[in-house]
C-alpha angles and dihedrals in degrees: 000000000000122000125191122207129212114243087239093054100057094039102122092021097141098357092123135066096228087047080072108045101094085061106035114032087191107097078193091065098035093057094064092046101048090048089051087051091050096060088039093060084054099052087047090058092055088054095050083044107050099005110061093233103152081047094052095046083048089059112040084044081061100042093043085047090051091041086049094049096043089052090051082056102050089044093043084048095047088051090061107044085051082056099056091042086058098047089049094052087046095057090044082056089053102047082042096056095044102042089259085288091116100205105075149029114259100353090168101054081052101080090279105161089235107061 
């Protein structure tokens, strides 16, 4: 399972040095992340701010969500309609192996005036 985030959840994720500890032990490695994620938390407001973000991962959740489900239902669709084609060429087997008769085995090898 997928889960999106909203832009506001996930602001401060990783901005502080003790948000990384239990990844990087080092203090020494910790200190320049954070500080990346720190000006990356800011470059992500501006674009909250001016450029609409929180509105455009609304959207493309939504559309991925619709395209996923679309695509359930074809397959689903398409399942079926196999199933159905088999069935049918199970049934055309059958008639086949008992003279379309449909009762037994091999009618017409059995003295069947037609045969």
């Amino acid at each position: 399972m997928i889960r999106c985030l909203e832009p506001e959840d996930v602001l401060g994720a990783g901005s502080s040095p003790d948000d990384l500890k239990y990844r990087f032990a080092s203090a020494d490695l910790r200190q320049p992340i954070a500080r990346d994620m720190a000006k990356e938390d800011r470059l992500m407001l501006e674009y909250m701010k001016h450029d609409r973000l929180t509105h455009w991962v609304t959207t493309t959740r939504d559309w991925a969500k619709q395209v996923l489900e679309e695509e359930a239902k074809l397959d689903f669709e398409q399942r079926e309609q196999r199933e159905h084609m088999v069935a049918q060429i199970q049934q055309a087997d059958k008639d086949l192996d008992t003279g379309g008769k449909g009762n037994e085995p091999g009618a017409w090898d059995k003295g069947d005036p037609q045969s």
